[in-house]
CHARMM-style PDB file with segment names, atoms N, HN, CA, C and O in Angstrom:
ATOM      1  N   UNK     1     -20.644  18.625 -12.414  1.00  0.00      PROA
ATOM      2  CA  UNK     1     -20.990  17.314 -11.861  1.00  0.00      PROA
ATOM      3  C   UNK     1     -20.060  16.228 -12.405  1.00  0.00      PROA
ATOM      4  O   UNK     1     -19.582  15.404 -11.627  1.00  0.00      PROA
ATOM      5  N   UNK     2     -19.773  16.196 -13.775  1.00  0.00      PROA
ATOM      6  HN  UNK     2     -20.162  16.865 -14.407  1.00  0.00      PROA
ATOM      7  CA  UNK     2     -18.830  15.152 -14.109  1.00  0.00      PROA
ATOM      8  C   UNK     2     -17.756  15.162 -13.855  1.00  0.00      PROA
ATOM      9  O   UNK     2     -17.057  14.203 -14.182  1.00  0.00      PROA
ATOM     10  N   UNK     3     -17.061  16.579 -12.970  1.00  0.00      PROA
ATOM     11  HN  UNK     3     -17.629  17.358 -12.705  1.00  0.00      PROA
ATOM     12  CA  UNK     3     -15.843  16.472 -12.425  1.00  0.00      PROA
ATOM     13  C   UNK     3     -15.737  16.024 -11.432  1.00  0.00      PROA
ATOM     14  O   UNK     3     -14.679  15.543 -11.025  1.00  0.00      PROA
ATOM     15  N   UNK     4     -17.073  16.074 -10.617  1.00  0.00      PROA
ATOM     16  HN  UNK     4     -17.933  16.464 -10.947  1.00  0.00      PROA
ATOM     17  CA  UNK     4     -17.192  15.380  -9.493  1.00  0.00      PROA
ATOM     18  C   UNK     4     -16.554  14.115  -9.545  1.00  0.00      PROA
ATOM     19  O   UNK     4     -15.476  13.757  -9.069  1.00  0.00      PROA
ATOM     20  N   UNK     5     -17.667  13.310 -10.409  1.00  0.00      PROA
ATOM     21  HN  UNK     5     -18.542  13.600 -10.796  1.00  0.00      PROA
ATOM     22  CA  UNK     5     -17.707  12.182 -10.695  1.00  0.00      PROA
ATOM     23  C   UNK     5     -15.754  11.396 -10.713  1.00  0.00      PROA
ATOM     24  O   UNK     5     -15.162  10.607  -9.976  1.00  0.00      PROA
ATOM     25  N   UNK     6     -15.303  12.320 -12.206  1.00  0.00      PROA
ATOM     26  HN  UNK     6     -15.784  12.961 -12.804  1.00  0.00      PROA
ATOM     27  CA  UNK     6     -14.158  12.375 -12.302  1.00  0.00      PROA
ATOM     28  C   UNK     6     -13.287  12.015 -11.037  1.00  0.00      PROA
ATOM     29  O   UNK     6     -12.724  10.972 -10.703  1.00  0.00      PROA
ATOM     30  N   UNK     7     -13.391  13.376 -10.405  1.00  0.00      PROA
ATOM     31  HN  UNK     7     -13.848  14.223 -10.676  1.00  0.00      PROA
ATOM     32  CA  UNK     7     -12.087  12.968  -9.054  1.00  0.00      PROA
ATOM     33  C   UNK     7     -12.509  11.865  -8.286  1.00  0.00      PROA
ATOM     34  O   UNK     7     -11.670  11.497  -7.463  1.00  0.00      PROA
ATOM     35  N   UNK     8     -13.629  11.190  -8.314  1.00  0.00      PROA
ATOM     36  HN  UNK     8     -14.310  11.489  -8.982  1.00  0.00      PROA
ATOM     37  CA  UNK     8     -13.972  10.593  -7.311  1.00  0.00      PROA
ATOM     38  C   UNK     8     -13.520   9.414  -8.112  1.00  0.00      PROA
ATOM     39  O   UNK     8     -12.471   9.003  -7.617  1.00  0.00      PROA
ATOM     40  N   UNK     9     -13.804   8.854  -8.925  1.00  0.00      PROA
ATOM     41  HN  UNK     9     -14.657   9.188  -9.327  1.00  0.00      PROA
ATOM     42  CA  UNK     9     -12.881   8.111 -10.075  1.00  0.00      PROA
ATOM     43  C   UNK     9     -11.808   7.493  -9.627  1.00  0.00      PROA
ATOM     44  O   UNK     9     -11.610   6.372  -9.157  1.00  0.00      PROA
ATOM     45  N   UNK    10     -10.842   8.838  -9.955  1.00  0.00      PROA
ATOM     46  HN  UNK    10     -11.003   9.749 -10.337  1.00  0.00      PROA
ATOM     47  CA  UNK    10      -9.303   8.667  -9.778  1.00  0.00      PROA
ATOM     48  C   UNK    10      -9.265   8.595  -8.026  1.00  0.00      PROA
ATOM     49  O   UNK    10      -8.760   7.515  -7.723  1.00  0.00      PROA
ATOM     50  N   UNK    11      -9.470   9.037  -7.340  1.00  0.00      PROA
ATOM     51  HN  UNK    11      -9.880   9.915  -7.587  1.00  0.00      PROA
ATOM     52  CA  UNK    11      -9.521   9.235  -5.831  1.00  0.00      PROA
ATOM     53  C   UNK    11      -9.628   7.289  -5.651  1.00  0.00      PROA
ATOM     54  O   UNK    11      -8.809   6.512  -5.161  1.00  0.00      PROA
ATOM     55  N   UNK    12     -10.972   7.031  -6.271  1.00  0.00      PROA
ATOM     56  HN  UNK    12     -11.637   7.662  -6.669  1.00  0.00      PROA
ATOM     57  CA  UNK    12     -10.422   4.976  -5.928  1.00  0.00      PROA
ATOM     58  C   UNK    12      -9.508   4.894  -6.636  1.00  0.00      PROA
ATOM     59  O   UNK    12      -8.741   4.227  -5.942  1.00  0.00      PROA
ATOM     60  N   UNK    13      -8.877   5.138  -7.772  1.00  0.00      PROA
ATOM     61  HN  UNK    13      -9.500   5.680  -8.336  1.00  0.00      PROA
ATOM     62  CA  UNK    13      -8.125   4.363  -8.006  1.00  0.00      PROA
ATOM     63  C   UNK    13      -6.713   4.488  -7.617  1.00  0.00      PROA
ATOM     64  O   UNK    13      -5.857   3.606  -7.680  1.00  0.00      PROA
ATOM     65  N   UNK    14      -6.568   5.820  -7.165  1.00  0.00      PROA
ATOM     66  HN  UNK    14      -7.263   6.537  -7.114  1.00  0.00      PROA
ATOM     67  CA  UNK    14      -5.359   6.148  -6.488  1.00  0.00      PROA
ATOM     68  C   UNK    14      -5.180   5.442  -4.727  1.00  0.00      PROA
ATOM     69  O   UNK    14      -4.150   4.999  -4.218  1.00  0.00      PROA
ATOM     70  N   UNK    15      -6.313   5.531  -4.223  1.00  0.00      PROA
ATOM     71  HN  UNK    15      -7.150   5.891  -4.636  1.00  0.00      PROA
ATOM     72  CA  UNK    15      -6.629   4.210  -3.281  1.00  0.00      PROA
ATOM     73  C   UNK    15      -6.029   3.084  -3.252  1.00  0.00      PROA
ATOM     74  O   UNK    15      -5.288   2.629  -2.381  1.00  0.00      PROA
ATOM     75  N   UNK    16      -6.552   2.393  -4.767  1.00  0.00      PROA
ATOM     76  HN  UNK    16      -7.154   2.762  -5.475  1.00  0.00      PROA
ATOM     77  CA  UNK    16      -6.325   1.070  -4.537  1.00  0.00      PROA
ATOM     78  C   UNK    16      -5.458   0.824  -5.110  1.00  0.00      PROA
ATOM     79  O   UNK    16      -5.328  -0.376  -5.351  1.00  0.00      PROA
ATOM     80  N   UNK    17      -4.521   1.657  -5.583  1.00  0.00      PROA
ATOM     81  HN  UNK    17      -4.627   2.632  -5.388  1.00  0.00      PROA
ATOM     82  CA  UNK    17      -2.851   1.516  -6.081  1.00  0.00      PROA
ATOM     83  C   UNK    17      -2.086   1.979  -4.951  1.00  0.00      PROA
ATOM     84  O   UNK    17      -0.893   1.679  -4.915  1.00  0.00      PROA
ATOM     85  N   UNK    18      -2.656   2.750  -3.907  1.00  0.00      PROA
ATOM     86  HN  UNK    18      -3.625   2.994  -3.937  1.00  0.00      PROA
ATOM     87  CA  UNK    18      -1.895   2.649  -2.708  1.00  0.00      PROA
ATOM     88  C   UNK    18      -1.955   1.364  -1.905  1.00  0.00      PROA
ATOM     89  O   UNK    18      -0.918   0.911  -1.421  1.00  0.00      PROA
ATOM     90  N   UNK    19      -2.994   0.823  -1.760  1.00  0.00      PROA
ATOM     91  HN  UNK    19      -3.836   1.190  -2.153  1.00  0.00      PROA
ATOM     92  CA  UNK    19      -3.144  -0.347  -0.928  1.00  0.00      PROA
ATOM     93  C   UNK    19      -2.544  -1.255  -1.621  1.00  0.00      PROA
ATOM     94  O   UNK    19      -2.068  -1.957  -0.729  1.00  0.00      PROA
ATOM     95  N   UNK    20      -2.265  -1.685  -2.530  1.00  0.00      PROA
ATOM     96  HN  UNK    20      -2.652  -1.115  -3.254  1.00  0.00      PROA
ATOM     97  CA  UNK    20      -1.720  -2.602  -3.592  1.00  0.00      PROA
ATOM     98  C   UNK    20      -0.410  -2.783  -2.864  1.00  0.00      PROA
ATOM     99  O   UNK    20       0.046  -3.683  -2.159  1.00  0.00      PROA
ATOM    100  N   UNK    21       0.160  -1.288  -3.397  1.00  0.00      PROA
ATOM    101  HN  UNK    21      -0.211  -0.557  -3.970  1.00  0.00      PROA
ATOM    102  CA  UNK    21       1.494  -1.024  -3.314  1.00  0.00      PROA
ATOM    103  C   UNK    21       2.094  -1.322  -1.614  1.00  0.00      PROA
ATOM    104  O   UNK    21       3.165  -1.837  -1.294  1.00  0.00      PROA
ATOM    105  N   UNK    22       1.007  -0.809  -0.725  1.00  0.00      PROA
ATOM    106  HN  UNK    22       0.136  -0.391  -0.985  1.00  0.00      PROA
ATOM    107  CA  UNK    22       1.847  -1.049   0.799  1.00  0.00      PROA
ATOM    108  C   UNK    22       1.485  -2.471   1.274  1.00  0.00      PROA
ATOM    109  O   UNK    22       2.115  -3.036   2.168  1.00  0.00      PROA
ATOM    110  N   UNK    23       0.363  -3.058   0.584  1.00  0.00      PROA
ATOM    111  HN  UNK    23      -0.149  -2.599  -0.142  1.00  0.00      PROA
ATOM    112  CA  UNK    23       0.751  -4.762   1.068  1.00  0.00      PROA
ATOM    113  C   UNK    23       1.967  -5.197   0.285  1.00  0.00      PROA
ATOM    114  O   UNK    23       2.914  -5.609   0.956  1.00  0.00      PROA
ATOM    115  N   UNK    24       2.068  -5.176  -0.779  1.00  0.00      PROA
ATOM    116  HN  UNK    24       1.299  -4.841  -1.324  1.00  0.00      PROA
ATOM    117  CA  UNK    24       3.578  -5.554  -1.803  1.00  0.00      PROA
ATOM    118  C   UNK    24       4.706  -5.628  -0.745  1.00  0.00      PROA
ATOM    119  O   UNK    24       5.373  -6.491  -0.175  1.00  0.00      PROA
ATOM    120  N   UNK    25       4.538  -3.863  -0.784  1.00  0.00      PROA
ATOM    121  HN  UNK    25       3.996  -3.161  -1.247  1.00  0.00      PROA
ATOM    122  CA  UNK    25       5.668  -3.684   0.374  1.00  0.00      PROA
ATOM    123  C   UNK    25       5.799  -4.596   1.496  1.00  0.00      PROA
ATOM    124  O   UNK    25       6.737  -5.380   1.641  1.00  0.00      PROA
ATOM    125  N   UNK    26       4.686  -4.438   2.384  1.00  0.00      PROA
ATOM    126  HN  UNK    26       3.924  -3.801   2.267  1.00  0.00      PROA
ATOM    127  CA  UNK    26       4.896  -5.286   3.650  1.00  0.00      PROA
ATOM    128  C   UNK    26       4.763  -6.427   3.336  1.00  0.00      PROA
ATOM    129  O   UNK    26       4.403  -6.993   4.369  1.00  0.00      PROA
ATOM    130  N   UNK    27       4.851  -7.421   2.237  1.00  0.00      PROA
ATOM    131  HN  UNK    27       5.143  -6.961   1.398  1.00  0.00      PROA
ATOM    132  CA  UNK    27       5.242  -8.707   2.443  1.00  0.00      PROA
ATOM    133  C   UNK    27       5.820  -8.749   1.942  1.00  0.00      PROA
ATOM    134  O   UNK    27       6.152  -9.919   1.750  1.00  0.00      PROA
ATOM    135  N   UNK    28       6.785  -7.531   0.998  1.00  0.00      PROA
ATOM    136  HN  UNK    28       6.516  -6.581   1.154  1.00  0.00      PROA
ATOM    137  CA  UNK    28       8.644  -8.135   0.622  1.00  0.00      PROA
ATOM    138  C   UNK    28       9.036  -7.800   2.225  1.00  0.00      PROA
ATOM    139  O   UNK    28       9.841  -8.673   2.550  1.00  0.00      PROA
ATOM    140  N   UNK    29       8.889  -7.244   2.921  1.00  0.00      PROA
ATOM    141  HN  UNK    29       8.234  -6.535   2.657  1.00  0.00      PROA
ATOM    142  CA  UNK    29       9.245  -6.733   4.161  1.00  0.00      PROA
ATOM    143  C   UNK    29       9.210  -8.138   5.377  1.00  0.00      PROA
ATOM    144  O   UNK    29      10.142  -8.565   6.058  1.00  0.00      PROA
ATOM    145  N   UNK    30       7.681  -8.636   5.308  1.00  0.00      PROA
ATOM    146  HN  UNK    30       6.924  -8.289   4.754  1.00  0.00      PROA
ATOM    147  CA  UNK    30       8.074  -9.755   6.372  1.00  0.00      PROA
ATOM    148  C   UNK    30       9.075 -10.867   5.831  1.00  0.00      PROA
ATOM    149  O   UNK    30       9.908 -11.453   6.522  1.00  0.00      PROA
ATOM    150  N   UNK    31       8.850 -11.049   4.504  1.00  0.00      PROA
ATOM    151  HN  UNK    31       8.173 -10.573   3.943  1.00  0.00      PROA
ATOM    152  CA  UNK    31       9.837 -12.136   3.806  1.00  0.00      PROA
ATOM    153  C   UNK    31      11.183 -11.777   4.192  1.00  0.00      PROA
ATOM    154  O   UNK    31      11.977 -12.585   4.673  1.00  0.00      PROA
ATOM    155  N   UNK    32      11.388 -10.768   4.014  1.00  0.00      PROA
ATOM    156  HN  UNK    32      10.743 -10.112   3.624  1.00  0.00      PROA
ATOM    157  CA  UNK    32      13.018 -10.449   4.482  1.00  0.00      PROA
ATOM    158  C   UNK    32      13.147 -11.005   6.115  1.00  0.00      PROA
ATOM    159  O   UNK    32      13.976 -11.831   6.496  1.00  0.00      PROA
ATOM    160  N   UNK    33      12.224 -10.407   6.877  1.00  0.00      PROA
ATOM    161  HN  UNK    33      11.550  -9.736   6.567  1.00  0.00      PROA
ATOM    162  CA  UNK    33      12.314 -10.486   8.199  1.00  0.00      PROA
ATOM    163  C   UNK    33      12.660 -11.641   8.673  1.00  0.00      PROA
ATOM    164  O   UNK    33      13.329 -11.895   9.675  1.00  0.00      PROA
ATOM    165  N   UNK    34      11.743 -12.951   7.226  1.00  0.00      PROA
ATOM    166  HN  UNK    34      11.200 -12.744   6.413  1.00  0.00      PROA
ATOM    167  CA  UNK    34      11.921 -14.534   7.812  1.00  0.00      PROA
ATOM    168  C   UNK    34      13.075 -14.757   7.161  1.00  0.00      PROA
ATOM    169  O   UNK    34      13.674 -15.732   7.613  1.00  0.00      PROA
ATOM    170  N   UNK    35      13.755 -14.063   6.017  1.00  0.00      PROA
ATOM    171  HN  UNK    35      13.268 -13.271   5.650  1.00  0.00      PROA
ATOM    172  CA  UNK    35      15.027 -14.724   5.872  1.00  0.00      PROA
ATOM    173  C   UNK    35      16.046 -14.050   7.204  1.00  0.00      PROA
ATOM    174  O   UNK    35      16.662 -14.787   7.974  1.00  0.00      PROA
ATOM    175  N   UNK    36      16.063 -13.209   7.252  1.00  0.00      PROA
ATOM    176  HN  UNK    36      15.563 -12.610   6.626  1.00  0.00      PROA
ATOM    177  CA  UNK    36      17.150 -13.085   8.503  1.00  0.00      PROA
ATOM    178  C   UNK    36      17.010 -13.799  10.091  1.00  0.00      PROA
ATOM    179  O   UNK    36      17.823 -14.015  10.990  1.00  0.00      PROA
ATOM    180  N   UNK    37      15.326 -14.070   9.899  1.00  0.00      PROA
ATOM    181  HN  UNK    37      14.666 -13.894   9.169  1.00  0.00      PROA
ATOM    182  CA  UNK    37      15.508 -14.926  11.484  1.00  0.00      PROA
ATOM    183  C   UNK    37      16.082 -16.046  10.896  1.00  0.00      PROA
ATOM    184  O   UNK    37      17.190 -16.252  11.393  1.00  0.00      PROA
ATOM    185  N   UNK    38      15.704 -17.059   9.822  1.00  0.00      PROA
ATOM    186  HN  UNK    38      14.805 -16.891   9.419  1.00  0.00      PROA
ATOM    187  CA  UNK    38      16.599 -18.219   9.326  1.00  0.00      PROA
ATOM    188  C   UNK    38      18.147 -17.849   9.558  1.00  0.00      PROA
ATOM    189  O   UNK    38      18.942 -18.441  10.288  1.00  0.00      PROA
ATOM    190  N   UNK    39      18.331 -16.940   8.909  1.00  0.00      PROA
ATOM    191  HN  UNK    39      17.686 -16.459   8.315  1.00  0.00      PROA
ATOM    192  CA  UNK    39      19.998 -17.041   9.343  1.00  0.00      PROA
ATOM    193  C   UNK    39      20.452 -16.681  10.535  1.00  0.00      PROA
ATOM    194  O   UNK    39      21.610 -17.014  10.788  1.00  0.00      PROA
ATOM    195  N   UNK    40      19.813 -16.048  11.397  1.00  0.00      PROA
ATOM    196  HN  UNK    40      18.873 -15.778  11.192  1.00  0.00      PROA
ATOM    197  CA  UNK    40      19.989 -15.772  12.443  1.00  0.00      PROA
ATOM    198  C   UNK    40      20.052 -17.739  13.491  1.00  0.00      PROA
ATOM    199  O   UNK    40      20.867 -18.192  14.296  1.00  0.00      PROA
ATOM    200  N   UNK    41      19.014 -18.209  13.001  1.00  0.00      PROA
ATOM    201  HN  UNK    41      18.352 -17.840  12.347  1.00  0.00      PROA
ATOM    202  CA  UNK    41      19.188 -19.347  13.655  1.00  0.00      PROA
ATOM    203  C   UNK    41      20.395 -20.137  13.355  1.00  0.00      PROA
ATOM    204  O   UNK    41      21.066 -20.736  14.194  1.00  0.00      PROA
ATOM    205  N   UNK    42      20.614 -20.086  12.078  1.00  0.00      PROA
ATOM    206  HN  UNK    42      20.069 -19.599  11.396  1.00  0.00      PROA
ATOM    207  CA  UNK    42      21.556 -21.266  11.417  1.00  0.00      PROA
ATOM    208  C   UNK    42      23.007 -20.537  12.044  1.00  0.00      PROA
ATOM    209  O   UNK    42      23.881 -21.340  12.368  1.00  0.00      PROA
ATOM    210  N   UNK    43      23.253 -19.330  12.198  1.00  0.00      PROA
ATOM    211  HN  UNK    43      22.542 -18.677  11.935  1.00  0.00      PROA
ATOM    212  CA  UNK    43      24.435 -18.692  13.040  1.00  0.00      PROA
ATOM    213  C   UNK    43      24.368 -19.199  14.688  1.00  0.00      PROA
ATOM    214  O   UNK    43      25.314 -19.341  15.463  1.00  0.00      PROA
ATOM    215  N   UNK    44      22.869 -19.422  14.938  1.00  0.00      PROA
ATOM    216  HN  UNK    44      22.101 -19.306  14.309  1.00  0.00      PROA
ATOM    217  CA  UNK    44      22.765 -19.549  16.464  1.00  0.00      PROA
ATOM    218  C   UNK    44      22.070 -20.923  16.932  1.00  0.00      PROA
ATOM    219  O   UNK    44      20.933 -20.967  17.402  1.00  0.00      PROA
ATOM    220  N   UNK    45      22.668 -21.719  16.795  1.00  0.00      PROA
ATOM    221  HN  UNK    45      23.591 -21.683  16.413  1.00  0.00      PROA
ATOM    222  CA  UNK    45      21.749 -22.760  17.177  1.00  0.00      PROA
ATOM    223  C   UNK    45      21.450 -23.066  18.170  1.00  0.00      PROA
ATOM    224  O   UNK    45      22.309 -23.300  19.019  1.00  0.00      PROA
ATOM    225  N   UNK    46      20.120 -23.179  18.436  1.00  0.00      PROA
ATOM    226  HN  UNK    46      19.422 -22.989  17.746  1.00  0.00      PROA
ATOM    227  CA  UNK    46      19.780 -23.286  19.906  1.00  0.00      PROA
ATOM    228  C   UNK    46      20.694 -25.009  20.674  1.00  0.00      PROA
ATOM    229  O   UNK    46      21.150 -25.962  20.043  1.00  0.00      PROA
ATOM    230  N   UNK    47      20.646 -24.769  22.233  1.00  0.00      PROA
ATOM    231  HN  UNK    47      20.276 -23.994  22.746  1.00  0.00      PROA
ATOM    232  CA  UNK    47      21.640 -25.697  22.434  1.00  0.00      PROA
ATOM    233  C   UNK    47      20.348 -26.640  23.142  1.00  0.00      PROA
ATOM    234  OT1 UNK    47      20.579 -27.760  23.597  1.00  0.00      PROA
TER     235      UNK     47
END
């Protein structure tokens, strides 16, 4: 029973170090996205 317990334990916490980790990710990811539309504009200026 306490191994139960155990994996179920680590099972959240391996969870919520995944979720951590892929929002991190996806907002170094949109940040990039808004620096290249910025430069994309400043190369293209609308007329």
């Amino acid at each position: 029973m306490a191994n139960e317990e155990r994996l179920d334990s680590l099972k959240d916490q391996i969870e919520g170090t995944v979720k951590k980790v892929v929002e991190e990710v996806t907002h170094d990811k949109s940040q990039e996205e808004a620096k290249k539309d910025k430069q994309k504009a400043k190369m293209n200026p609308e007329k």
